[in-house]
C-alpha positions as CSV (number, residue, x, y, z in Angstrom):
1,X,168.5,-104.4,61.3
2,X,165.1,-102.9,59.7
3,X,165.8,-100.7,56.6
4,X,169.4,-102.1,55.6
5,X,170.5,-103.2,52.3
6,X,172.5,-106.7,52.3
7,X,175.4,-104.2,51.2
8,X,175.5,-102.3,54.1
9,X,175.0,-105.4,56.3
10,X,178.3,-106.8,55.0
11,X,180.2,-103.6,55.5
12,X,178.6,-103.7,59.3
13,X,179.9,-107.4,59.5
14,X,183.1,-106.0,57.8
15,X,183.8,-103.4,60.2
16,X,182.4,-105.4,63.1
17,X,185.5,-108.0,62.4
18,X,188.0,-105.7,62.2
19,X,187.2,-103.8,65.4
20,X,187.0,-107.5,67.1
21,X,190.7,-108.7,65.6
22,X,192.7,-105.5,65.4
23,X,191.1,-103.0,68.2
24,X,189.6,-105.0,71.1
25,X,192.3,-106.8,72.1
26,X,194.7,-102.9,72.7
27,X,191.6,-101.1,74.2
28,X,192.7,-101.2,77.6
29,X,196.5,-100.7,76.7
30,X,195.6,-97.7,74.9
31,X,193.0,-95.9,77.4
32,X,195.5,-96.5,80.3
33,X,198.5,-95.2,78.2
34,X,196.9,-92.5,76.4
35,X,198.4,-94.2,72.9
36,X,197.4,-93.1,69.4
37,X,196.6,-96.3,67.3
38,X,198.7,-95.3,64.7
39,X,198.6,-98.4,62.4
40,X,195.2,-99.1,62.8
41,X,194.4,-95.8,61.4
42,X,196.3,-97.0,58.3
43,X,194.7,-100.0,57.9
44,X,191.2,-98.1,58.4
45,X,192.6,-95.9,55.0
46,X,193.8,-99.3,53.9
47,X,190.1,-100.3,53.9
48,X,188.5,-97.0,52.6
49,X,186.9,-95.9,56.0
50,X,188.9,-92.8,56.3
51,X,187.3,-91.8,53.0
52,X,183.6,-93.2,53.5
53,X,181.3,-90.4,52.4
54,X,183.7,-89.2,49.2
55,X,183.3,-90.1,45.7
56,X,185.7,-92.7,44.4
57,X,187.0,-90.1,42.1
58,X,188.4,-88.3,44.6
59,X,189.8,-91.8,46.4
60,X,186.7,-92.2,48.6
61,X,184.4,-95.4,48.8
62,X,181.8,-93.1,47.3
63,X,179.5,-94.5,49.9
64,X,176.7,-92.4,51.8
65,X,176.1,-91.2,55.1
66,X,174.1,-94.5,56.3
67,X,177.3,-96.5,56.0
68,X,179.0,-93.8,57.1
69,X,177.0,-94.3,60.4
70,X,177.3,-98.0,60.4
71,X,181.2,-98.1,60.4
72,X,181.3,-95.4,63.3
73,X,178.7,-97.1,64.9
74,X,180.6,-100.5,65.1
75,X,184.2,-98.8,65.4
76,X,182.9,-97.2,68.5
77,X,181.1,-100.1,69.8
78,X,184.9,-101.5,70.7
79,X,186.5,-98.7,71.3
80,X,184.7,-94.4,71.0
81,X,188.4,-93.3,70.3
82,X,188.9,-95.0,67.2
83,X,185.6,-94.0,65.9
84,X,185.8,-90.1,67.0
85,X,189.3,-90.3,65.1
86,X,187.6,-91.2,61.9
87,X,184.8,-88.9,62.7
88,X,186.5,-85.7,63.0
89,X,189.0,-87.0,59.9
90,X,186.0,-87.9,57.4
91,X,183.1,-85.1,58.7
92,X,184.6,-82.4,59.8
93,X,188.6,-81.8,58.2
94,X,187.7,-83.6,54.9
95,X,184.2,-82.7,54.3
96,X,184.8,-78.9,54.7
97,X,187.1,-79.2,52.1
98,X,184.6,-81.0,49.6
99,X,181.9,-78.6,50.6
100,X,183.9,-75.4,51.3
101,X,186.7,-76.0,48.7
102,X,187.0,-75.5,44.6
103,X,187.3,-78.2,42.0
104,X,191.0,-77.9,42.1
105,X,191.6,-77.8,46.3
106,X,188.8,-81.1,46.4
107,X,191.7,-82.8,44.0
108,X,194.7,-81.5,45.4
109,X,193.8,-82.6,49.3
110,X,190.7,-85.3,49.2
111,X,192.9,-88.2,47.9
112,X,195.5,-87.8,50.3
113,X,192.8,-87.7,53.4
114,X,190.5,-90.3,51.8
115,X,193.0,-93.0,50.9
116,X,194.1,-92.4,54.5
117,X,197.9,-90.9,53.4
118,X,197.0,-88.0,55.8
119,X,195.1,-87.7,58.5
120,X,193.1,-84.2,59.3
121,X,192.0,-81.9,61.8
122,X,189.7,-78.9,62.0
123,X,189.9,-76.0,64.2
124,X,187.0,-74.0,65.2
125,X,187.4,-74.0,69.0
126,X,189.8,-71.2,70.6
127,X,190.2,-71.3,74.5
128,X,187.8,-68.3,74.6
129,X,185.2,-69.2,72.2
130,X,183.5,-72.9,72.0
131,X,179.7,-72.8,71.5
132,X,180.6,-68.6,71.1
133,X,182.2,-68.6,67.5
134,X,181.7,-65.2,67.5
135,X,184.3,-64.8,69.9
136,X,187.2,-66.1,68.0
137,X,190.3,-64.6,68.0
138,X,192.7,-66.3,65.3
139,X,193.2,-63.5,62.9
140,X,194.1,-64.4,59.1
141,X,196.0,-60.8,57.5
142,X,196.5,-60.5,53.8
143,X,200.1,-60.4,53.1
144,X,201.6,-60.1,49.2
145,X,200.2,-64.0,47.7
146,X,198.6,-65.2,50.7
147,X,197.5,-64.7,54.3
148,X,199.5,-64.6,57.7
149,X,197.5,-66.1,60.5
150,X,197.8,-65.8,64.1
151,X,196.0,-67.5,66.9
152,X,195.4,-70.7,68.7
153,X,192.8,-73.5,68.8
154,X,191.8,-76.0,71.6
155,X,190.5,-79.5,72.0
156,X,191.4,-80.3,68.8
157,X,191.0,-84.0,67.4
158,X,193.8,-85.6,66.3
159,X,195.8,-82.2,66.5
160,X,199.0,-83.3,67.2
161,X,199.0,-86.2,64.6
162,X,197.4,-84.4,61.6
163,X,199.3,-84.0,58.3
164,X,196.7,-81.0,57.6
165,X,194.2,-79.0,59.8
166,X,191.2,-76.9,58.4
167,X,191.4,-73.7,60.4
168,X,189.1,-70.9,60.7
169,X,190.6,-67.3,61.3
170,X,189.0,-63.5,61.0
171,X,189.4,-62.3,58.4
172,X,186.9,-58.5,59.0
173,X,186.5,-58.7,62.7
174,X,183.8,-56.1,61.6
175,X,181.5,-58.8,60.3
176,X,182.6,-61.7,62.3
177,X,180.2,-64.4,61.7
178,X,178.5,-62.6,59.2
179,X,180.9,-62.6,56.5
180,X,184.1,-62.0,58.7
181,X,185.5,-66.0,59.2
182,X,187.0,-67.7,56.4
183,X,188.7,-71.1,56.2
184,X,192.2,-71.7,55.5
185,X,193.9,-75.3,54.5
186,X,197.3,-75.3,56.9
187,X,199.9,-78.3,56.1
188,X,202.1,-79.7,58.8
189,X,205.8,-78.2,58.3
190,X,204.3,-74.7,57.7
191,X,206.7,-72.6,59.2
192,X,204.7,-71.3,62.7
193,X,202.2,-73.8,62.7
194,X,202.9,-76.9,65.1
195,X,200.5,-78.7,67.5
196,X,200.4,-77.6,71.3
197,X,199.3,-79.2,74.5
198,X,198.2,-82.8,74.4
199,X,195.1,-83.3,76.6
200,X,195.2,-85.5,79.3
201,X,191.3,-86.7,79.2
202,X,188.5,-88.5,81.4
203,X,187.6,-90.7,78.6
204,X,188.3,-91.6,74.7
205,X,192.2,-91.2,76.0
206,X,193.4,-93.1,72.8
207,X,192.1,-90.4,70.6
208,X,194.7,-87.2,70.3
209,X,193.3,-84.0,71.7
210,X,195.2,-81.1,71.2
211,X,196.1,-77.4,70.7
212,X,196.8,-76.2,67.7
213,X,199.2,-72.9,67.5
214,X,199.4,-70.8,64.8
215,X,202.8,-68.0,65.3
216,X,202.9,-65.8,61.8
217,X,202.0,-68.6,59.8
218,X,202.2,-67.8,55.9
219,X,199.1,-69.7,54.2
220,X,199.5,-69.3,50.4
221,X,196.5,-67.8,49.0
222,X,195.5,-71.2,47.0
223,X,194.7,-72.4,50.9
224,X,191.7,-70.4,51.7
225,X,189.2,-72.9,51.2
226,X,186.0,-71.2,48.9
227,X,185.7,-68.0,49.0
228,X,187.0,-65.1,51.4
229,X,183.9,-64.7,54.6
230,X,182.4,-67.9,53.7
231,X,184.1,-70.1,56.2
232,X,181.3,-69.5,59.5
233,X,178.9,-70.4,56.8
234,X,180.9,-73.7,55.6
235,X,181.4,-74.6,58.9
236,X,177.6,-74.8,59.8
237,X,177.0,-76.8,56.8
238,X,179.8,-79.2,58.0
239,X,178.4,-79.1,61.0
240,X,175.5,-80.7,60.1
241,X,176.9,-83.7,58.7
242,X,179.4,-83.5,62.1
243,X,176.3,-84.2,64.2
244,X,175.3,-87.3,62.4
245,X,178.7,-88.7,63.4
246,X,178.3,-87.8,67.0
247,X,174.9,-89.3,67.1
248,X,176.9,-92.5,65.5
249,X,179.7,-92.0,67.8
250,X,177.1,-92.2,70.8
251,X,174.9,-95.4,68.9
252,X,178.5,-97.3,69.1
253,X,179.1,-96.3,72.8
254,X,176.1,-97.4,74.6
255,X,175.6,-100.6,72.3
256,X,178.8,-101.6,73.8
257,X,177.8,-100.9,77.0
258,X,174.3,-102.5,76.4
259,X,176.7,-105.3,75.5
260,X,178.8,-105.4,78.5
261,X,175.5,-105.4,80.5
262,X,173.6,-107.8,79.1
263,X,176.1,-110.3,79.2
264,X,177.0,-109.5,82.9
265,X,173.6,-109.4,83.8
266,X,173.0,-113.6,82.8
267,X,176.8,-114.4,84.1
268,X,176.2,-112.2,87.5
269,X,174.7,-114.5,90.4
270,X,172.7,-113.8,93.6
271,X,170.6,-114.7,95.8
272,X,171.2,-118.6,93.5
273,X,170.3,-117.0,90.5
274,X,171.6,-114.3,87.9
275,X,170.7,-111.1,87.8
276,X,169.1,-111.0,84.8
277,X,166.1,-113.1,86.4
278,X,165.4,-110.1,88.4
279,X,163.0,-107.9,87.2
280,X,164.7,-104.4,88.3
281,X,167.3,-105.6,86.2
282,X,165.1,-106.4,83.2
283,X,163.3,-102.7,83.1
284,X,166.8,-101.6,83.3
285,X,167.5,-103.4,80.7
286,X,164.4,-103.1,78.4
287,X,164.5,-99.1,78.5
288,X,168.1,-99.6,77.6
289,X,167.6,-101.2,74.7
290,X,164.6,-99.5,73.8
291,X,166.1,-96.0,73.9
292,X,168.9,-97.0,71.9
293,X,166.4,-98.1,68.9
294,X,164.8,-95.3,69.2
295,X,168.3,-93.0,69.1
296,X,169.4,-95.5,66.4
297,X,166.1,-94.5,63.7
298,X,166.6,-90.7,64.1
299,X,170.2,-91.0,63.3
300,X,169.8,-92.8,60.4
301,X,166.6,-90.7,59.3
302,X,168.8,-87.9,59.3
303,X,171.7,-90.0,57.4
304,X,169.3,-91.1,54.6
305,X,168.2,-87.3,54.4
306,X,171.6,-86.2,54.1
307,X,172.3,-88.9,51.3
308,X,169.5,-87.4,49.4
309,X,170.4,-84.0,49.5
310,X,168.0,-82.8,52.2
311,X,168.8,-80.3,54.5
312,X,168.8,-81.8,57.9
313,X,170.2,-79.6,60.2
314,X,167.0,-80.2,62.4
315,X,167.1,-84.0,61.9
316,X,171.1,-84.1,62.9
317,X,170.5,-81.9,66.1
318,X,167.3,-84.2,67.1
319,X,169.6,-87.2,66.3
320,X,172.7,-85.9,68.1
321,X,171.0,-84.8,71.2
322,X,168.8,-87.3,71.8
323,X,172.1,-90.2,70.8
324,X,174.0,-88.3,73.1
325,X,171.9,-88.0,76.2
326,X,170.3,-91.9,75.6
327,X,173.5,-92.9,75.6
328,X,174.9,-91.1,78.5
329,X,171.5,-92.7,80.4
330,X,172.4,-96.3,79.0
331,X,176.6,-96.3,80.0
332,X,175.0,-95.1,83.5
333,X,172.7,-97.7,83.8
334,X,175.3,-100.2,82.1
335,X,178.2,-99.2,85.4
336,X,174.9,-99.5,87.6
337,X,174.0,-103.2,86.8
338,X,177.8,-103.9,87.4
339,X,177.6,-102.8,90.8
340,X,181.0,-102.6,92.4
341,X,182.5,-104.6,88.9
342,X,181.3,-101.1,87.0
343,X,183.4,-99.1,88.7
344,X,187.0,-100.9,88.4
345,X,189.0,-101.2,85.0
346,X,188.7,-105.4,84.7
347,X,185.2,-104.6,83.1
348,X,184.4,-102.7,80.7
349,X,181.8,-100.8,82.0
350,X,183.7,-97.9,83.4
351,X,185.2,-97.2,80.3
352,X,182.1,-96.3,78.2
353,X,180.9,-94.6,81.2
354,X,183.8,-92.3,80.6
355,X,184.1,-92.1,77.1
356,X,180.7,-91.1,76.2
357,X,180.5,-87.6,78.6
358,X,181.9,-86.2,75.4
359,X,179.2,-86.6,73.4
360,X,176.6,-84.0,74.9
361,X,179.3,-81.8,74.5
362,X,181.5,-82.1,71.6
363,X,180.3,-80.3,67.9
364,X,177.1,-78.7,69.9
365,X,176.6,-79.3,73.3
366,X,173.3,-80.7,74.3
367,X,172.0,-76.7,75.2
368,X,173.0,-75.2,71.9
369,X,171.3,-78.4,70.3
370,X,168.5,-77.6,71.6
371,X,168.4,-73.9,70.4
372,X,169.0,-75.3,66.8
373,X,166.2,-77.5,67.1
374,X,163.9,-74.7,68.5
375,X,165.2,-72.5,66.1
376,X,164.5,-74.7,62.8
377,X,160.8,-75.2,64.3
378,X,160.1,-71.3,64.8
379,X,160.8,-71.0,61.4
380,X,157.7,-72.6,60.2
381,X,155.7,-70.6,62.7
């Protein structure tokens, strides 16, 4: 497609095989049964795609955010669980440790989460406080070398899986987001820190969502990630780059339904012809695609922004609301040229339909998008 390099066309043919031969043919298997794809998160480390946007020093493929969009893009094409697990893994849990953390935390933890060895999490969300931060409850207490925190966190990708979890906890319920919230780095086996409740979801049912419980949890002090009140602030900043992948997340999604739709559309016959000759269908089809282009150059302006350094928390809001609610539009339109087909499991339709609610909603929903995106402009008022 326009703009890319005959190096990131390979890694799109790359990644487009591997979803074909080792995801497609379980997608169904694992919706219906709610199953992790355990080894085919291994052989995504295997392959450097749990460590995409992380310097090779630190065991990444020290690529940049515009592949980075590409391989979510064509994971999620096949299947939106196996790209939200990488997602959350690479742009939320592992980046808030390369932005948030020292010199000596980025070495201690990146490897391990870049070459795919562990697999992350990162906890923001508390049953009482989603788009609200500032209503978080998880408390982190000093206690003699380190910190004990208490609390809970919800909806939590690949929670019960993770070998690590970035979690953010008061710390001076004073300042709260202003100084209060830091980030702390909690490993699995930590005595009163386990995963909770799996969720049982509408869609992306092969990706883990779950509670995370934190019962007098002793964090060493080496574990707060940066420095003490800085967390809210790190989390914004990963927040950014989170977006991106949710735009990429949504690209994947309705291309596969675009997919599905074209290819029913010229199969589907009626009236002794298929439906594609019709030209309700066509318009349906045309905005479609159209739409998706369109969703497909603000996400990767805002990649090849983040790649240089930019700020582009405007440019990842505009990307991630508009890839979000295109794409919802598209999966609709996609179930609605199947007709009755779109709405049973032999077609794929239903599925994207499904999986792609979560994108208006999950890192930002499309409202507090749209108060970022207002906000940035007023600025320049």
């Amino acid at each position: 497609m326009f703009g890319l390099t005959e190096e990131q066309e390979s890694l799109r043919r790359e990644v487009r095989a591997f979803a074909a031969k080792e995801v497609a043919p379980h997608v169904s298997e694992w919706d219906e049964s709610s199953i992790f794809p355990a080894a085919v998160v291994r052989q995504m480390g295997q392959m450097g795609l749990m460590g995409v946007i992380f310097p090779e020093e630190l065991g990444g493929a020290g690529l940049g955010y515009v592949e980075y969009v590409l391989a979510i893009e064509e994971l999620s094409r096949v299947d939106g669980s196996v790209g939200i697990i990488v997602a959350s893994h690479n742009s939320l849990c592992t980046n808030h440790i390369m932005l948030g953390g020292d010199d000596a935390q980025r070495k201690r933890w990146i490897p391990k989460l870049a070459g795919g060895e562990w697999l992350g999490a990162w906890g923001l969300t508390e049953p009482g406080s989603g788009s609200d931060a500032g209503g978080m409850r998880t408390t982190a207490v000093r206690k003699g070398d380190g910190w004990v925190l208490n609390g809970s966190k919800t909806f939590i990708t690949n929670g019960t899986y993770a070998n690590c979890a970035v979690v953010l906890a008061l710390t001076d319920r004073e300042k709260g987001t202003h100084g209060g919230i830091s980030a702390f780095l909690v490993e699995k086996g930590m005595a009163g820190f386990r995963p909770g409740k799996k969720e049982n979801k509408l869609g992306l049912r092969a990706s883990d969502t779950a509670e995370l419980i934190l019962e007098d949890c002793f964090v060493p002090a080496d574990h707060l990630l940066g420095v003490e009140g800085a967390g809210f602030k790190d989390a914004m900043r990963v927040l950014d780059g989170g977006r991106i992948s949710i735009a990429a997340l949504s690209l994947g999604i309705a291309r596969g339904a675009l997919d599905a739709a074209l290819k029913y559309a010229t199969q589907r016959r009626q009236f002794g012809k298929a439906i594609s000759d019709f030209q309700g269908v066509q318009f349906k089809l045309a905005t479609m695609a159209t739409e998706l282009d369109a969703a497909w150059l603000l996400t990767m302006r805002a990649a090849r922004m983040k790649d240089a350094g930019q700020k582009v928390t405007l440019e990842a809001s505009m990307a991630k609301l508009y890839a979000s609610e295109v794409a919802c539009r598209i999966c609709d339109e996609g179930v609605q040229i199947h007709g009755g087909y779109g709405f049973i499991k032999d077609y794929p339709a239903e599925k994207f339909y499904r999986d792609v609610k979560l994108c208006t909603i999950g890192e930002g929903t499309s409202e507090i998008q749209r108060i970022v995106i207002a906000r940035e402009l007023l600025k320049n008022v």
